[in-house]
Structure formats: structure tokens, C-alpha cells
mmCIF file of the N, C-alpha and C atoms, coordinates in Angstrom:
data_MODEL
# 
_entry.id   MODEL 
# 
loop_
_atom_site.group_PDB 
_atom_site.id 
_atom_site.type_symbol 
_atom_site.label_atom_id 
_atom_site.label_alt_id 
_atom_site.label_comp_id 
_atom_site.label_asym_id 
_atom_site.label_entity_id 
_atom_site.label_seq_id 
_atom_site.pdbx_PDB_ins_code 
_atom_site.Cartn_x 
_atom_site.Cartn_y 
_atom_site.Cartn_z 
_atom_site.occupancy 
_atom_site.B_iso_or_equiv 
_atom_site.pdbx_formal_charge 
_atom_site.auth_seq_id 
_atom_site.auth_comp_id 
_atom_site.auth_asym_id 
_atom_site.auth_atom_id 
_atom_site.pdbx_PDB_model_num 
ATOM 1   N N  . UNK A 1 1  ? -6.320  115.808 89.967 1.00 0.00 ? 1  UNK A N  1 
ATOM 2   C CA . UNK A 1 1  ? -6.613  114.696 90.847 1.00 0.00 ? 1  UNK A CA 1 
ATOM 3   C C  . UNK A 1 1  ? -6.139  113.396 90.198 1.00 0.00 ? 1  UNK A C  1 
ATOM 4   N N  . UNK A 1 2  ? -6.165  112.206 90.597 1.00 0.00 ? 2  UNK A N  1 
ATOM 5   C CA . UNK A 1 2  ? -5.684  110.999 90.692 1.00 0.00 ? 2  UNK A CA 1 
ATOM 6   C C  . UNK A 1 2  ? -6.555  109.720 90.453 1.00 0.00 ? 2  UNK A C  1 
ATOM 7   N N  . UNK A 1 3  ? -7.492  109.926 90.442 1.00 0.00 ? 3  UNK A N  1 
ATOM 8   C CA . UNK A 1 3  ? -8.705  108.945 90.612 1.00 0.00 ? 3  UNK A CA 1 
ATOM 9   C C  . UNK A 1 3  ? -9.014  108.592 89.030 1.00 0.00 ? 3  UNK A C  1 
ATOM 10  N N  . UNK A 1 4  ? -9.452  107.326 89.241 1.00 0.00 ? 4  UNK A N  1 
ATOM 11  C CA . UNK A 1 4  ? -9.468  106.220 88.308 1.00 0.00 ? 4  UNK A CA 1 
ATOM 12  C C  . UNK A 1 4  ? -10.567 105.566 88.171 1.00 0.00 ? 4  UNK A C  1 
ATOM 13  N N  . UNK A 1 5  ? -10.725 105.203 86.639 1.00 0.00 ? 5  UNK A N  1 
ATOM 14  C CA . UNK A 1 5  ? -12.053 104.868 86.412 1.00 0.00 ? 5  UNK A CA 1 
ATOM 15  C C  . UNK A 1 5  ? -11.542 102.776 86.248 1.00 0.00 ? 5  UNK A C  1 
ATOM 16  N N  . UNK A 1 6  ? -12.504 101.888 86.823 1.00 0.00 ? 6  UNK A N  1 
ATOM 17  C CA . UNK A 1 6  ? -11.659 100.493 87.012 1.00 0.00 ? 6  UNK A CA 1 
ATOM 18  C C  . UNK A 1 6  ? -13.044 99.970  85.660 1.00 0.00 ? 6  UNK A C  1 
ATOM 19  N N  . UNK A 1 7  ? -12.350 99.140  85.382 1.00 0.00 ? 7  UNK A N  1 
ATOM 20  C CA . UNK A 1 7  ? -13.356 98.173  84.058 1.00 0.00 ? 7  UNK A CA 1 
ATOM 21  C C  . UNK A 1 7  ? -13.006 96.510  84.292 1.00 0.00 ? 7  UNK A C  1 
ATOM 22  N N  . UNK A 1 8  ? -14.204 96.009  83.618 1.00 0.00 ? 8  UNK A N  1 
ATOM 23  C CA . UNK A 1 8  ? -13.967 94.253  83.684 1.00 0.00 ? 8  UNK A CA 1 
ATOM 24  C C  . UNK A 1 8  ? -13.063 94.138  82.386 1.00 0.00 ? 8  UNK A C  1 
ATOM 25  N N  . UNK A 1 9  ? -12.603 92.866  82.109 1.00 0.00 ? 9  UNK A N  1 
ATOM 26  C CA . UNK A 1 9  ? -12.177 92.683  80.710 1.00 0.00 ? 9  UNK A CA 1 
ATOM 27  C C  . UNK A 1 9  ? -13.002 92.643  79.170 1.00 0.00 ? 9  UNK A C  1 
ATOM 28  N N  . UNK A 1 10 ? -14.137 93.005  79.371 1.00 0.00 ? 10 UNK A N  1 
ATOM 29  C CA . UNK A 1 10 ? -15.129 93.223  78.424 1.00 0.00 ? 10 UNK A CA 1 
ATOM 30  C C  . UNK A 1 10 ? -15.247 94.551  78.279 1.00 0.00 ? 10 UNK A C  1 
ATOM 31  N N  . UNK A 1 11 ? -14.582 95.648  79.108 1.00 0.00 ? 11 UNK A N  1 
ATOM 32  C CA . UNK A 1 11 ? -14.942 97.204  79.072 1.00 0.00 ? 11 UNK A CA 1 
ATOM 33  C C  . UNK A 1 11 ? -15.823 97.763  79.690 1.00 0.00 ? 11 UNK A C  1 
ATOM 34  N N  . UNK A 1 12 ? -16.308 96.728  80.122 1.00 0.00 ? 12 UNK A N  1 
ATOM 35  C CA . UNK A 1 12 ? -17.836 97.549  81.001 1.00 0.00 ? 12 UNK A CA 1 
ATOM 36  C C  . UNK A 1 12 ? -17.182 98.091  82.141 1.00 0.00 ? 12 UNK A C  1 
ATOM 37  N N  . UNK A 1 13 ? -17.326 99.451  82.505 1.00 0.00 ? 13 UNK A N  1 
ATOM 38  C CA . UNK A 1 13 ? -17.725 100.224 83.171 1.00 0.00 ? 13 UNK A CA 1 
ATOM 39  C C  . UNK A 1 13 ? -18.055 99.673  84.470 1.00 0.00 ? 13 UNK A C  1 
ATOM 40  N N  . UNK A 1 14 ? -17.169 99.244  85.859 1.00 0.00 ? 14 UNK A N  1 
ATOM 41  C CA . UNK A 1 14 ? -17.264 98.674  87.105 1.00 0.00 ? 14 UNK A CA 1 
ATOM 42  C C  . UNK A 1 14 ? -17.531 99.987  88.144 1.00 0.00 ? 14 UNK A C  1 
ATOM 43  N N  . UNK A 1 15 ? -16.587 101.216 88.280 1.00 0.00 ? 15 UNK A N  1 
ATOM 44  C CA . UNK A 1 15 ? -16.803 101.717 89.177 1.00 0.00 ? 15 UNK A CA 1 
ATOM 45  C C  . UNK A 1 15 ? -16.037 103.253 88.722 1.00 0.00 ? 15 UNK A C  1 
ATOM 46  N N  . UNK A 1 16 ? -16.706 104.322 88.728 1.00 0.00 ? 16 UNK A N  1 
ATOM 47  C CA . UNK A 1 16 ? -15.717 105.566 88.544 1.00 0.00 ? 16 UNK A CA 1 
ATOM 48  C C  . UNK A 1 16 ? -15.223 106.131 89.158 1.00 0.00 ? 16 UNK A C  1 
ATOM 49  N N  . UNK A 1 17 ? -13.972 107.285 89.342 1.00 0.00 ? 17 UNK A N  1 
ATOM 50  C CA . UNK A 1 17 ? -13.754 108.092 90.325 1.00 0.00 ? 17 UNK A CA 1 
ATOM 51  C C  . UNK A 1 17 ? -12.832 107.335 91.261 1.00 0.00 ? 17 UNK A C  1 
ATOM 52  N N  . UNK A 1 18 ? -12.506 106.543 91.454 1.00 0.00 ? 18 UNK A N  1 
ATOM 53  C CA . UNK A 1 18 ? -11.880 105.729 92.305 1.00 0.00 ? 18 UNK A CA 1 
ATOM 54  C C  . UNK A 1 18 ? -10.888 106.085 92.556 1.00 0.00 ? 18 UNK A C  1 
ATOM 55  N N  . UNK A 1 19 ? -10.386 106.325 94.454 1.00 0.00 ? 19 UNK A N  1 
ATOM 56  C CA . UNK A 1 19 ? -9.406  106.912 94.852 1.00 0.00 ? 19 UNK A CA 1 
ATOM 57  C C  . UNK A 1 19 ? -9.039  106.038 95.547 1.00 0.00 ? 19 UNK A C  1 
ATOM 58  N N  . UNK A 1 20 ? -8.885  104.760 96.064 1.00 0.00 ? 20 UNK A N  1 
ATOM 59  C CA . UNK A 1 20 ? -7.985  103.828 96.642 1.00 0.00 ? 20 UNK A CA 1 
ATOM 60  C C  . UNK A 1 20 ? -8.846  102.478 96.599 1.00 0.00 ? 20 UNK A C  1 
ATOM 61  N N  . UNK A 1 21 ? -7.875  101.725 96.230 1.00 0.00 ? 21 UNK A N  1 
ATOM 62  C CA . UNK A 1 21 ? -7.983  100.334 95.825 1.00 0.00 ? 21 UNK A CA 1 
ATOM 63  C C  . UNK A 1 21 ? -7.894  98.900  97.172 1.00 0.00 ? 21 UNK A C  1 
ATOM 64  N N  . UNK A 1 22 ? -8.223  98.342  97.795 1.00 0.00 ? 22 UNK A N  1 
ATOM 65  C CA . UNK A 1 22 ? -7.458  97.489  98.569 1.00 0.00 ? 22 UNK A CA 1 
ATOM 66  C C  . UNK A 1 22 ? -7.447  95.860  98.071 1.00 0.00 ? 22 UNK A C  1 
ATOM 67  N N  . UNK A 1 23 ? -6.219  95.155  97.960 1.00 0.00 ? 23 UNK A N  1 
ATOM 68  C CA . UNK A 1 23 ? -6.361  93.974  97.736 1.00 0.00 ? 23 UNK A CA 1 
ATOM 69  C C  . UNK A 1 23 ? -6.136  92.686  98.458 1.00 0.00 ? 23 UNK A C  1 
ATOM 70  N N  . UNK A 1 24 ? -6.906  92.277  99.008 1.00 0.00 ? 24 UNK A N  1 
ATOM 71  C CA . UNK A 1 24 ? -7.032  90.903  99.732 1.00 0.00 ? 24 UNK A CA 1 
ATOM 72  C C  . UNK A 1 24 ? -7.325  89.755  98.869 1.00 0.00 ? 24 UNK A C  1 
ATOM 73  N N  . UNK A 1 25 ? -6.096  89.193  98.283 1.00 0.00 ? 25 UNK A N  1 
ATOM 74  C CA . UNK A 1 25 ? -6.173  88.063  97.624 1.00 0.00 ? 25 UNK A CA 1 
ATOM 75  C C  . UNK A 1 25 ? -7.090  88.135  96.196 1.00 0.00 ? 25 UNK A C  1 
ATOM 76  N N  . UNK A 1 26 ? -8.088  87.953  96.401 1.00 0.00 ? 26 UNK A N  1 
ATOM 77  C CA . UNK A 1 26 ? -9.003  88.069  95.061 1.00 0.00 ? 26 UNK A CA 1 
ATOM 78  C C  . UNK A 1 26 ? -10.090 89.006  95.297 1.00 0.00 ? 26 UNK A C  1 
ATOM 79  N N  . UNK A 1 27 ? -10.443 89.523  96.761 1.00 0.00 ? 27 UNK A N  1 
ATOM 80  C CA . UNK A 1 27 ? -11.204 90.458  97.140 1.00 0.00 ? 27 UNK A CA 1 
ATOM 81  C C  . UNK A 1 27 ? -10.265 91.689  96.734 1.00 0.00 ? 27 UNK A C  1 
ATOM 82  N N  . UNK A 1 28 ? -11.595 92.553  95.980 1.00 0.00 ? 28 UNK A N  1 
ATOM 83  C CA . UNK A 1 28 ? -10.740 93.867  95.303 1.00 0.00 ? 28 UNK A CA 1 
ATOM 84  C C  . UNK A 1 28 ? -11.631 95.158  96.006 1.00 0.00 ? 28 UNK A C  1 
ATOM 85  N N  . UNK A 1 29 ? -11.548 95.895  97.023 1.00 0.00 ? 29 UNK A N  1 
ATOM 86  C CA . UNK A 1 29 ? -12.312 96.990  97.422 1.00 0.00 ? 29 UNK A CA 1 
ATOM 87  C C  . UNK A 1 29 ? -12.069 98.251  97.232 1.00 0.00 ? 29 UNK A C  1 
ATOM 88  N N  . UNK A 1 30 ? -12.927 99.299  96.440 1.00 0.00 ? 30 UNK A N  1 
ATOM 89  C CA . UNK A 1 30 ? -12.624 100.569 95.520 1.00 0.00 ? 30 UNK A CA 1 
ATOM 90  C C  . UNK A 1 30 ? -13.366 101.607 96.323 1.00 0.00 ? 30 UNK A C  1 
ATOM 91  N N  . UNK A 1 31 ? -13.026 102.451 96.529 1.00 0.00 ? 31 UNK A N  1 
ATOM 92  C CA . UNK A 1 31 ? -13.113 103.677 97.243 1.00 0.00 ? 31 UNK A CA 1 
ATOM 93  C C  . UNK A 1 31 ? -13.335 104.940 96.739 1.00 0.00 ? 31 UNK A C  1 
ATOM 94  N N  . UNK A 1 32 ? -14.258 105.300 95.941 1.00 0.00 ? 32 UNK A N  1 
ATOM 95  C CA . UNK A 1 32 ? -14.327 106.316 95.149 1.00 0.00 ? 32 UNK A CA 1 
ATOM 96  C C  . UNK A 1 32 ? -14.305 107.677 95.681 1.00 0.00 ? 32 UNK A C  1 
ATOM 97  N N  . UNK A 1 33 ? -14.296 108.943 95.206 1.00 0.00 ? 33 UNK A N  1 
ATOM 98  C CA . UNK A 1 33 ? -14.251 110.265 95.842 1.00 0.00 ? 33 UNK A CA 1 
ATOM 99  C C  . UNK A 1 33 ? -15.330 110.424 96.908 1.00 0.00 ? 33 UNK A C  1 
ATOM 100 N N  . UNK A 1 34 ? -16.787 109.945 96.419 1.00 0.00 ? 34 UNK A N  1 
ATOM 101 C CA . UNK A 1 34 ? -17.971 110.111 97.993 1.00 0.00 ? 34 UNK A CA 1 
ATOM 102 C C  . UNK A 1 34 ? -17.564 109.561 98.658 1.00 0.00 ? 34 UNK A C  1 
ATOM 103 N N  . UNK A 1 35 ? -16.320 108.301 98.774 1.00 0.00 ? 35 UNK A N  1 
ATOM 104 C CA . UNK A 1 35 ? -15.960 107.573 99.606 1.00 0.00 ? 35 UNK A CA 1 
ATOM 105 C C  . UNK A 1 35 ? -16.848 106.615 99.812 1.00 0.00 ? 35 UNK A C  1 
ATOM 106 N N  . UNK A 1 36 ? -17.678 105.897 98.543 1.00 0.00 ? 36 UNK A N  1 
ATOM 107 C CA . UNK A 1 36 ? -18.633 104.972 98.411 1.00 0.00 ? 36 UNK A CA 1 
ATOM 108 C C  . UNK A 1 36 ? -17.817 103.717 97.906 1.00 0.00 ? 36 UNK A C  1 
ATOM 109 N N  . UNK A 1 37 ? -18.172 102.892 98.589 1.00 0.00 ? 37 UNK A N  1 
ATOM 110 C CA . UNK A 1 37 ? -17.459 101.430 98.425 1.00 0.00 ? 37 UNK A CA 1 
ATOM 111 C C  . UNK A 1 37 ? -17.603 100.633 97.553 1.00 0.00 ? 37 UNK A C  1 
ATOM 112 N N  . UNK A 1 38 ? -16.815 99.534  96.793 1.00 0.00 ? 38 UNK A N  1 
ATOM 113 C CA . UNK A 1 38 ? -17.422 98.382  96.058 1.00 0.00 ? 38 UNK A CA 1 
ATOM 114 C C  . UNK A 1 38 ? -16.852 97.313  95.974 1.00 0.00 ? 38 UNK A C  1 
ATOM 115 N N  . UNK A 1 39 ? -17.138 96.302  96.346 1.00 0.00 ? 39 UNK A N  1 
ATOM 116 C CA . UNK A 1 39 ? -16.617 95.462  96.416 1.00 0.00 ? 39 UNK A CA 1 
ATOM 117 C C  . UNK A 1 39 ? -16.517 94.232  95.082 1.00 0.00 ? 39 UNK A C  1 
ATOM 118 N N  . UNK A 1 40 ? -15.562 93.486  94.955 1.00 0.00 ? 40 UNK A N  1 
ATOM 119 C CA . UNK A 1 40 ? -15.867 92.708  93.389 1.00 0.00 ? 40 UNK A CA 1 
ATOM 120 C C  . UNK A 1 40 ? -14.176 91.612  94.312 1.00 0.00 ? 40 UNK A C  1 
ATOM 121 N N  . UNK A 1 41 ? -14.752 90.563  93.276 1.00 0.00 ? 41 UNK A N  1 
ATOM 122 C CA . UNK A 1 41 ? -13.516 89.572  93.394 1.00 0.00 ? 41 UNK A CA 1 
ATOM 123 C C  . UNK A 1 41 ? -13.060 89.324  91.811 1.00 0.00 ? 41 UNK A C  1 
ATOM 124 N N  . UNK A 1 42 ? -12.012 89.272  92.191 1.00 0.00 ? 42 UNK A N  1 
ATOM 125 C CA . UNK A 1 42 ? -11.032 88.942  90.627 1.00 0.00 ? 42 UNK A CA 1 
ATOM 126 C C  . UNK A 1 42 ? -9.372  89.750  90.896 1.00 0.00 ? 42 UNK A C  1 
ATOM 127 N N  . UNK A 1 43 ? -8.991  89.605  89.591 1.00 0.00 ? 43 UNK A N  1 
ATOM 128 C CA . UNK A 1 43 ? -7.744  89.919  89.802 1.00 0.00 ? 43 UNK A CA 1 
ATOM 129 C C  . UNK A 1 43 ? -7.175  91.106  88.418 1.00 0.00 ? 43 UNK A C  1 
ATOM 130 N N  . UNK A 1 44 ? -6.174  91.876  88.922 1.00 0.00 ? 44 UNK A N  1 
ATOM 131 C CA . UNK A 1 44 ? -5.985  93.104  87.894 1.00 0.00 ? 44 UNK A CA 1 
ATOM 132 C C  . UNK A 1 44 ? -5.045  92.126  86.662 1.00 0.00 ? 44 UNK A C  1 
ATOM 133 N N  . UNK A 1 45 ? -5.249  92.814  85.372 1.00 0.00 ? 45 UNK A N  1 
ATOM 134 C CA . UNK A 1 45 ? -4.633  92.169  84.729 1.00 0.00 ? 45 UNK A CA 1 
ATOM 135 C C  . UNK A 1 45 ? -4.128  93.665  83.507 1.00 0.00 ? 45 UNK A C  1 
ATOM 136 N N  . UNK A 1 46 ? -4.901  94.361  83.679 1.00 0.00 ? 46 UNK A N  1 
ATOM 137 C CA . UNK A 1 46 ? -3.965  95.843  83.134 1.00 0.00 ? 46 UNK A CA 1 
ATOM 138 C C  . UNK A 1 46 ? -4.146  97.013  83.645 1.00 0.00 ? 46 UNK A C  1 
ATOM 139 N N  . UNK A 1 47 ? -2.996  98.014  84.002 1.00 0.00 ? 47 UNK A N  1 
ATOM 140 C CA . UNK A 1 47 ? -3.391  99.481  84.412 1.00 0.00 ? 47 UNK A CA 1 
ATOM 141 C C  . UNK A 1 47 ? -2.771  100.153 83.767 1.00 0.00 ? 47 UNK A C  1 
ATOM 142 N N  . UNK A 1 48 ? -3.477  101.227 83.030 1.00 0.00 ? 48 UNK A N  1 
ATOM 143 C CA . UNK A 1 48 ? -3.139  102.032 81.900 1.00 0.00 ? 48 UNK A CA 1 
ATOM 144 C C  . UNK A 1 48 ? -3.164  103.596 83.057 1.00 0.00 ? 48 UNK A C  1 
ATOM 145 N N  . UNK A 1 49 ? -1.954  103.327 83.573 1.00 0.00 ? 49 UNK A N  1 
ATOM 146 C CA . UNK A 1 49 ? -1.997  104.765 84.716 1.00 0.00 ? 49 UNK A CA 1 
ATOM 147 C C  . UNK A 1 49 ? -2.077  106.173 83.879 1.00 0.00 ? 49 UNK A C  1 
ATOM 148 N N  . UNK A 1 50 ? -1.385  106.213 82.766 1.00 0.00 ? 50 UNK A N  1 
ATOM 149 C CA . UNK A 1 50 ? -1.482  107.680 82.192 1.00 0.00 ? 50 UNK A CA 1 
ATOM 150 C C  . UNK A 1 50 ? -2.789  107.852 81.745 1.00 0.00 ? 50 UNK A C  1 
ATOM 151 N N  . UNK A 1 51 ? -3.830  106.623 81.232 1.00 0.00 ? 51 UNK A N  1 
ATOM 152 C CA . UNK A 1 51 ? -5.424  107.177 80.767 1.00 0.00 ? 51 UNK A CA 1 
ATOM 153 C C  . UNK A 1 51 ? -6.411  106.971 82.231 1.00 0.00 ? 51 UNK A C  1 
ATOM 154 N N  . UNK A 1 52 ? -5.575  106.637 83.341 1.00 0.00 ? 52 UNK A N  1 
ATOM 155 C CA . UNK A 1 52 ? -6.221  106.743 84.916 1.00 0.00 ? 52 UNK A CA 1 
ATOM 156 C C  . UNK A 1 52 ? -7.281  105.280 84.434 1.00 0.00 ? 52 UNK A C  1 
ATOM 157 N N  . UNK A 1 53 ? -7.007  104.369 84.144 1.00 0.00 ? 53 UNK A N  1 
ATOM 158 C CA . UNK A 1 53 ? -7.985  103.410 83.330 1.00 0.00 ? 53 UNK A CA 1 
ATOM 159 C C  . UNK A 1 53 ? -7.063  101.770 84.274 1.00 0.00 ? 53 UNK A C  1 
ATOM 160 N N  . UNK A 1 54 ? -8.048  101.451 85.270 1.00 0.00 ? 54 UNK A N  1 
ATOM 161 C CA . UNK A 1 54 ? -7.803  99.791  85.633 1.00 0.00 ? 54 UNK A CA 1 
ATOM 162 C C  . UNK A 1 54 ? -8.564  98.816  85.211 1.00 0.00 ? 54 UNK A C  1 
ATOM 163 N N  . UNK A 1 55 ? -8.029  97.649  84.573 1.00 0.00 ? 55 UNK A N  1 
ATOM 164 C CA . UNK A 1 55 ? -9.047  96.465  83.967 1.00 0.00 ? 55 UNK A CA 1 
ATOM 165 C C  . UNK A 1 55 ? -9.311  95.172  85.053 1.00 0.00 ? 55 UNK A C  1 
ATOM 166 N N  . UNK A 1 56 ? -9.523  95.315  85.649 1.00 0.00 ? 56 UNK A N  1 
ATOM 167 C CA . UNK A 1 56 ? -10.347 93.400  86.370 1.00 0.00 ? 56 UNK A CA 1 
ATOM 168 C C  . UNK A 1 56 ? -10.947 92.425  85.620 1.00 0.00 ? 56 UNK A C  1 
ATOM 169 N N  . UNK A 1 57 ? -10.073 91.392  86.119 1.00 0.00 ? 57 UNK A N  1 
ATOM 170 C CA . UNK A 1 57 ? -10.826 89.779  85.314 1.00 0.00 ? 57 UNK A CA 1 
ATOM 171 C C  . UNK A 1 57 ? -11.633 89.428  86.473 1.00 0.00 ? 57 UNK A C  1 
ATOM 172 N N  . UNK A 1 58 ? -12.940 89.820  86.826 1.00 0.00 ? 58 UNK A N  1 
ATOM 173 C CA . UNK A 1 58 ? -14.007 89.478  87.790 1.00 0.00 ? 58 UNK A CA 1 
ATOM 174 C C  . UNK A 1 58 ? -13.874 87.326  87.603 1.00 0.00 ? 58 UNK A C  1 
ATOM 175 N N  . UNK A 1 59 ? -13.891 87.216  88.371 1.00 0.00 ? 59 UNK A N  1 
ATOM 176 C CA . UNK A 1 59 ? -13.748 85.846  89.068 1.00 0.00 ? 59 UNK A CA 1 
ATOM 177 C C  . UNK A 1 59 ? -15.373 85.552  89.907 1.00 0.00 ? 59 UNK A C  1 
# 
């Protein structure tokens, strides 16, 4: 599978499992496998696709 675990820039742990991302400007909405939602504002600033690992600077 494909799904991705997303983090703030401190490492903490935002949301796991995550199978689609949507981005509206600074609104960031994550979609995990239950297909449970989350919403956060900020902007990506690293994706480490081979460790399935996204970082957010929460704004």
C-alpha cells in the first residue's frame, strides 16, 4: 500500500495512514484508510516518499 504517515516540523505525529491529501492554499485535508478526515492549515515543506513520511509547517 501507499499511505503515509504526515508530521509537523517538530516530528510530532499529525495524522497516520494517510491515503489522499487535498490542498487549498494553506488548507491541508488528509484522508486516511477509515477514510477519517483532518483538517490542519500550513504548508508542506518536506516529503520523504521512499520512508512514506510528509512534514507540515502548521500555520
Amino acid at each position: 500500500m501507499c499511505e503515509s504517515n504526515i508530521y509537523n516540523s517538530n516530528g510530532e505525529l499529525i495524522m497516520e495512514d494517510v491515503m489522499v491529501v487535498d490542498i487549498e492554499d494553506t488548507k491541508i485535508t488528509m484522508t486516511d484508510i477509515l477514510n477519517e478526515k483532518k483538517i490542519i492549515y500550513g504548508k508542506f515543506i518536506r516529503l520523504e516518499l521512499e520512508e512514506h513520511k510528509l512534514i507540515i509547517d502548521e500555520i
